[in-house]
C-alpha positions, -999 to +999 in steps of 0.1 A: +404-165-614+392-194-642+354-201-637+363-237-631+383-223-602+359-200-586+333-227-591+355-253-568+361-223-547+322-218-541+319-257-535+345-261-507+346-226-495+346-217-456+336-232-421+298-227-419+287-198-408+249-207-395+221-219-416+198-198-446+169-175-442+148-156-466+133-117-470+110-079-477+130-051-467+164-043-485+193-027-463+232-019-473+246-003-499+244-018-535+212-035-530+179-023-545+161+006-535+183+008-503+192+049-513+177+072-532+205+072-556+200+033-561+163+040-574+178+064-595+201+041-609+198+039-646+203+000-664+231-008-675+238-032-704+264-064-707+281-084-679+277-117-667+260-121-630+269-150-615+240-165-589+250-187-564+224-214-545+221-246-528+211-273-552+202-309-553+236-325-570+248-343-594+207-355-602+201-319-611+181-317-643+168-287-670+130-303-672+113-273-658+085-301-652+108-319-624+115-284-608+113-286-566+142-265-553+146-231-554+181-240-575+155-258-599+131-230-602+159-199-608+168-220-635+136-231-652+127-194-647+160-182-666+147-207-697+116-212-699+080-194-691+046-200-672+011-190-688+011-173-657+029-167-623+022-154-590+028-116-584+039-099-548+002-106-535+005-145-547-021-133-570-015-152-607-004-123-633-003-131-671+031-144-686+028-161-719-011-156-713-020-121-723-053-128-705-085-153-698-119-148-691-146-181-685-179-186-697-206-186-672-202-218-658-169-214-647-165-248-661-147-237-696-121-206-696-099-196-731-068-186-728-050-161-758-015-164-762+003-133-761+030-136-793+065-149-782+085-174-793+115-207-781+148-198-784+151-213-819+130-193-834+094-213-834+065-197-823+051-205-789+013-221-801-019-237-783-001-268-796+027-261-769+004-257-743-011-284-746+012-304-747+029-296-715+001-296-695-004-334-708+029-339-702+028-328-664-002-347-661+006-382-670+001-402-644+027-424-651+056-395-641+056-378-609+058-341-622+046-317-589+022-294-610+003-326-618-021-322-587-026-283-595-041-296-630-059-324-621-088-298-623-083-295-664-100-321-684-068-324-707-085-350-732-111-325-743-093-292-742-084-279-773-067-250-796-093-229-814-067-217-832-024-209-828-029-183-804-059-195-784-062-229-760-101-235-749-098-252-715-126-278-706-126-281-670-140-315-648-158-293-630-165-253-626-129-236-610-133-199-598-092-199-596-085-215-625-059-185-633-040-199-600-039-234-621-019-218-649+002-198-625+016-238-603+048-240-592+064-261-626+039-255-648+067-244-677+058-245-716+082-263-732+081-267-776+057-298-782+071-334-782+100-321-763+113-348-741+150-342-741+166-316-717+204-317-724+203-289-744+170-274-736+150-253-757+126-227-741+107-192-747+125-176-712+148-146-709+179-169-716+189-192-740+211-224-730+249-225-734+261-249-710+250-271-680+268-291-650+243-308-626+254-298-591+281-274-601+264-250-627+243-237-654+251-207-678+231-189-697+230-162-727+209-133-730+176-138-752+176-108-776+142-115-786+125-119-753+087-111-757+092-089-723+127-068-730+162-083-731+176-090-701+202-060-690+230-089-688+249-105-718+250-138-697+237-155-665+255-184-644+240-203-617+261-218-595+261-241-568+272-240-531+253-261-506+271-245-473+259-207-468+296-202-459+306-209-490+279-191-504+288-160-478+328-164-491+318-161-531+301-129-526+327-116-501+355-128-529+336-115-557+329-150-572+296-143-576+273-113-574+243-130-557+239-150-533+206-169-523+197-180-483+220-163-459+216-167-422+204-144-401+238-146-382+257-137-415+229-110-425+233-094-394+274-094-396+270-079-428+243-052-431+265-024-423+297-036-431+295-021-462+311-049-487+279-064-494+238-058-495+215-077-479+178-081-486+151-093-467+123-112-479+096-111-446+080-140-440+089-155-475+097-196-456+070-217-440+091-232-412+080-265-398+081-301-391+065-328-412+047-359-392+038-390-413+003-391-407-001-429-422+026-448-394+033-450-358+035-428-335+017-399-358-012-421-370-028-416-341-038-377-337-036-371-303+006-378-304+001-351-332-018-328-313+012-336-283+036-324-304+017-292-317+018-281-277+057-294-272+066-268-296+075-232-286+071-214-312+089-184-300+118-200-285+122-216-323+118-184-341+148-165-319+168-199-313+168-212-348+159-184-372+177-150-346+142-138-345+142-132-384+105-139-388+074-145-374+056-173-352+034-197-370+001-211-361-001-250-376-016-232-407+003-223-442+001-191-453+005-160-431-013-129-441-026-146-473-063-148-487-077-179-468-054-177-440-076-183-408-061-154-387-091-158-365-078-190-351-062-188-312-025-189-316-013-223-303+015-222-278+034-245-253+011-268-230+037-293-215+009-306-191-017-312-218+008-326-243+018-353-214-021-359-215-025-363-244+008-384-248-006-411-214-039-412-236-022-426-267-001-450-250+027-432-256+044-420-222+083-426-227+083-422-265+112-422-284+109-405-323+136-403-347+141-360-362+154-364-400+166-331-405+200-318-425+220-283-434+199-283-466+178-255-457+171-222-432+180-234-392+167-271-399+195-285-373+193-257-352+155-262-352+160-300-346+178-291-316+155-270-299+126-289-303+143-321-290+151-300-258+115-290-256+101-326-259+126-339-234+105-317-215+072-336-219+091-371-215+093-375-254+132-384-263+140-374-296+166-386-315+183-359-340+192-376-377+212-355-399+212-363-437+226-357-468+222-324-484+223-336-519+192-364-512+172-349-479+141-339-498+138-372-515+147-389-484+118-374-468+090-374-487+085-409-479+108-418-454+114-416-416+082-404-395+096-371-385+112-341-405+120-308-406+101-291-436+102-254-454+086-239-482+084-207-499+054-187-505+021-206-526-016-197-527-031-216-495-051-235-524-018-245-542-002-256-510-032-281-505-036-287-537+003-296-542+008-311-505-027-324-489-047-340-514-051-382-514-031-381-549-006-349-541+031-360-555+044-338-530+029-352-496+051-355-471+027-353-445+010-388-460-025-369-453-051-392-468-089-383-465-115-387-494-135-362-475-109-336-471-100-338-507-141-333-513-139-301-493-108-289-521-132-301-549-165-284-538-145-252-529-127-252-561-160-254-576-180-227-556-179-194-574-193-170-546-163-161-530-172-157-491-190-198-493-155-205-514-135-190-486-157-206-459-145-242-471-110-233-470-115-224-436-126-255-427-099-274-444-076-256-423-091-254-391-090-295-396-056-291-405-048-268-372-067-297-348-049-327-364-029-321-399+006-333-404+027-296-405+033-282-372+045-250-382+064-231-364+075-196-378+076-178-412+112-169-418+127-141-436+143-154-471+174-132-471+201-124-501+232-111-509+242-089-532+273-075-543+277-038-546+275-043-579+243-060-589+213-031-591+173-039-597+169-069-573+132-069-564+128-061-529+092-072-525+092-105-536+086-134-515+103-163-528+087-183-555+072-152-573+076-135-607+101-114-593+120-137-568+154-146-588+140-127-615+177-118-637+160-105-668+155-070-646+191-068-632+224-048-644+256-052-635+274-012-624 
C-alpha cells in the first residue's frame, strides 16, 4: 500500500469503536517488557515506525512553542529538545542541560550546556537559549510555557560564555529545574521564526510535513544521546480511535496512541497486537467558567462537585480503567493533598446548595466532543446524574479538529483532560490570573500570591504547606471537578520493541521513538 493510501485509510477508517484512554502496566505479546524474551530483546537497526494519534487539523504547526496536544508534543519531541524534561516521578531530569546548581539565594541558578548540536550542524549555545525562552515569553504571543517562565527575569539573564546561561530570577525559585523542564519549553536556533522546514537539536531531522495528515522524520546520526534505532519516523493522524484501532490491526502503522478501554480489553489476549497501560496517566474532568453565570457563583460549583459520582464515571465512561479523583490535580504526586475527605455524591446537599443560589430548575449547556478519552460518554452520565438533583443538562458535541480552542474561552461547561504535570506546573500553566491555558477563568490576585510566596520559599515542608492551601481552596470552590485519573493506553504492533512502560504521558519517555526498533 502507497503511504498516501494508508494515510487516507487511517483518516476514514472504521465505525468507532469507544473513546481513548491512557496507561503503566504492559500486557500482550510484542509490547515492552511483556516476557522475559521481550527484555531480552536486543535493538535492532533501520525501519520506519509509523505513529498514529489524534491531532488538531489542518492548523497543525512544527513551532514546538505552540505545542498543546499530545500530536504536537510527539512531534516537537521527535525535533527538537528541552533543557530539561520530566522523568517517571515528574521529577525534571537534565536534557540539553547537563546540570544546575543556584547560589544561595535561590534567586540566580547557571545552567551548563551539555555539547549537542541543530540538525544543520550549528552548535546549540546560551545564545539559543535565550532566545527561546524570550521568545515563549513575549507577551504579545500566547505560547503555553509563558506562565511557567514568568518566574525568569529574561532582560537580565545572560550567557557567561557558549556553554553556560546565568539565570536571574524575579524572585528566589526552589523549583526552578521544574521551569526548564514546562510543557513547550523547546530550544529552537536563535532568530528562528519560520517552522516550514524546521530546524532543531532532537533525535530526528525534518523531511516532510502535512498539517492534519502527517509528519515524517529521518534519523539524526549525530544525536547528543545515541541515534535513534529507526532510519525514519512518521507521525500520522487519525482522530477516530477506530481508525486508529484498524491501522495497527492492518499494519498501517506500528503504534498507535489512546485506545479505549473497550478496544484494549478486546485486544489484550488476542494476540495480533500489544497493549500498554499507562495508570493513571489522564486527569479526567469538567471545566466550569468561574468568571460567568451559573459558575460565578461558588455554591452552583460546589452543587456540581456533589452531582458527580465519581465511581459511576470511572466504570461508565472510562470501563473502570483508572482511578476516582478528588477535585484536586495530581494523584499520588508531591503536593497532592491525599489527606483531603474523598468527595462523593450528595444529591440532597447539592439541591441546597442549588435553592441557595437561586438556581432550582437550572438548565447548563455540556460542550464536550470525541476528541479525547470517554468525553461524550462522560457527558452522558453526568447529565443523567444532574437530572437527578433537578439540574437539566444539555449535551453539545463539537468539532474534533477545533474543541480545545472552542473551549478555552467559550461555553460555561466542558469536559477537560490532561496528562501528567508537576501540581506546580498545572497551576502555574492553568490557575494563575495571567495562565494562557485557563479554561477554568480562575482569577484571584491572592491565589496567585500563594504560587509566588511558595515558589519563593526554599524550606520544603513551609513550601509544601502553601501548595496545600492552594489546593484545598481549589477542592472547596475551584473550577475542575475532577472526576477520575484514567489509564493512557497504546498499541503496539508485534513488531515495535522498547516502548517505555512506565511512563505517564507527557514525560521523557512517553512517545519517546529515539529508544524503539523495529523486529
Amino acid at each position: 500500500m502507497t503511504n498516501a493510501l494508508a494515510r487516507r485509510t487511517l483518516l476514514t477508517a472504521g465505525a468507532a469503536l469507544g473513546l481513548a484512554a491512557c496507561t503503566s502496566r504492559t500486557t500482550g505479546p510484542g509490547t515492552a517488557a511483556a516476557t522475559g524474551a521481550e527484555a531480552a530483546a536486543t535493538p535492532r537497526g533501520g525501519g520506519r515506525l509509523r505513529a498514529v494519534f489524534a491531532g488538531g487539523g489542518a492548523g497543525e504547526t512544527l513551532d514546538p512553542h505552540l505545542t498543546n496536544l499530545f500530536a504536537d508534543a510527539a512531534r516537537a519531541k521527535a525535533l527538537y529538545d528541552k533543557l530539561a524534561d520530566a522523568g517517571a516521578d515528574l521529577a525534571a531530569r537534565p536534557r540539553l542541560a547537563s546540570g544546575w546548581e543556584p547560589n544561595a539565594a535561590l534567586d540566580t541558578w547557571t545552567v551548563r550546556l551539555r555539547k549537542a548540536a541543530f540538525h544543520d550542524g550549528r552548535p546549540v549555545t546560551a545564545a539559543d537559549v535565550l532566545y527561546s525562552y524570550r521568545r515563549i515569553a513575549d507577551p504579545g504571543r500566547a505560547f503555553r510555557a509563558r506562565a511557567s517562565l514568568e518566574p525568569i527575569d529574561l532582560a537580565a539573564s545572560r550567557a557567561v560564555d557558549t556553554a553556560t546561561v546565568e539565570f536571574r530570577l524575579k524572585r528566589p525559585c526552589a523549583e526552578f529545574p521544574n521551569v526548564l523542564a514546562a510543557f513547550g519549553a523547546y530550544i529552537v536556533p536563535e532568530g528562528a521564526e519560520d517552522f516550514t522546514r524546521p530546524v532543531g537539536s532532537g533525535p530526528f531531522a525534518f523531511v516532510s510535513f502535512t498539517p492534519g495528515s502527517a509528519l515524517l522524520v529521518r534519523r539524526n546520526p549525530g544525536y547528543w544521546d545515541g541515534a535513534p534505532h529507526l532510519d525514519e519516523l512518521e507521525i500520522l493522524v487519525a482522530n477516530e480511535e477506530s481508525a486508529r484501532i484498524n491501522a495497527l490491526l492492518g499494519g498501517q502503522a506500528e503504534y498507535a496512541h489512546e485506545l479505549a478501554p473497550a478496544s484494549a480489553r478486546t485486544h489484550e489476549r488476542g494476540g495480533r497486537i500489544g497493549i500498554v497501560r499507562l495508570r493513571n496517566s489522564a486527569m479526567q474532568g469538567f471545566v466550569m467558567k468561574t468568571d460567568r453565570p451559573p459558575f460565578d457563583d461558588p455554591r452552583v460549583r460546589r452543587a456540581f462537585f456533589l452531582i458527580a459520582d465519581r465511581r459511576e464515571l470511572v466504570d461508565g465512561a472510562l470501563s473502570g480503567a483508572g482511578e476516582i479523583g478528588n477535585d484536586v490535580f495530581g494523584k499520588g504526586a508531591q503536593y497532592y493533598p491525599a489527606d483531603l475527605p474523598q468527595r462523593t455524591q450528595d444529591l440532597d446537599r447539592a439541591r441546597a446548595l442549588l435553592r441557595e443560589a437561586g438556581a432550582e430548575g437550572l438548565k447548563v449547556t455540556l460542550d464536550t466532543s470525541p476528541v479525547a478519552a470517554g468525553f461524550v460518554e462522560a457527558a452522558g452520565i453526568l447529565r443523567e446524574q444532574a437530572a437527578r438533583a433537578g439540574v437539566t443538562v444539555e449535551v453539545r458535541v463539537g468539532s474534533k479538529d477545533t474543541y480545545w480552542k472552542d473551549i478555552l474561552d467559550g461555553g460555561v461547561l466542558a469536559s477537560y483532560r490532561s496528562g501528567a504535570l508537576p501540581v506546580e506546573s498545572h497551576l502555574s500553566q492553568r490557575l494563575l490570573s495571567n495562565s494562557t491555558t485557563n479554561a477554568t477563568h480562575w482569577r484571584h490576585p491572592e491565589f496567585d500570591e500563594l504560587y509566588t510566596r511558595a515558589q519563593s520559599t526554599a524550606d520544603q515542608a513551609a513550601r509544601a504547606a502553601l501548595y496545600e492551601q492552594m489546593q484545598r481552596r481549589l477542592h472547596d470552590e475551584g473550577g475542575f471537578l475532577i472526576w477520575g485519573f484514567a489509564d493512557w493506553i497504546l498499541g503496539t504492533s508485534r513488531r515495535l520493541h522498547g516502548v517505555a512502560a512506565d511512563a505517564p504521558a507527557n514525560t521523557l519517555d512517553w512517545a519517546r521513538f529515539d529508544k524503539v526498533w523495529l523486529a
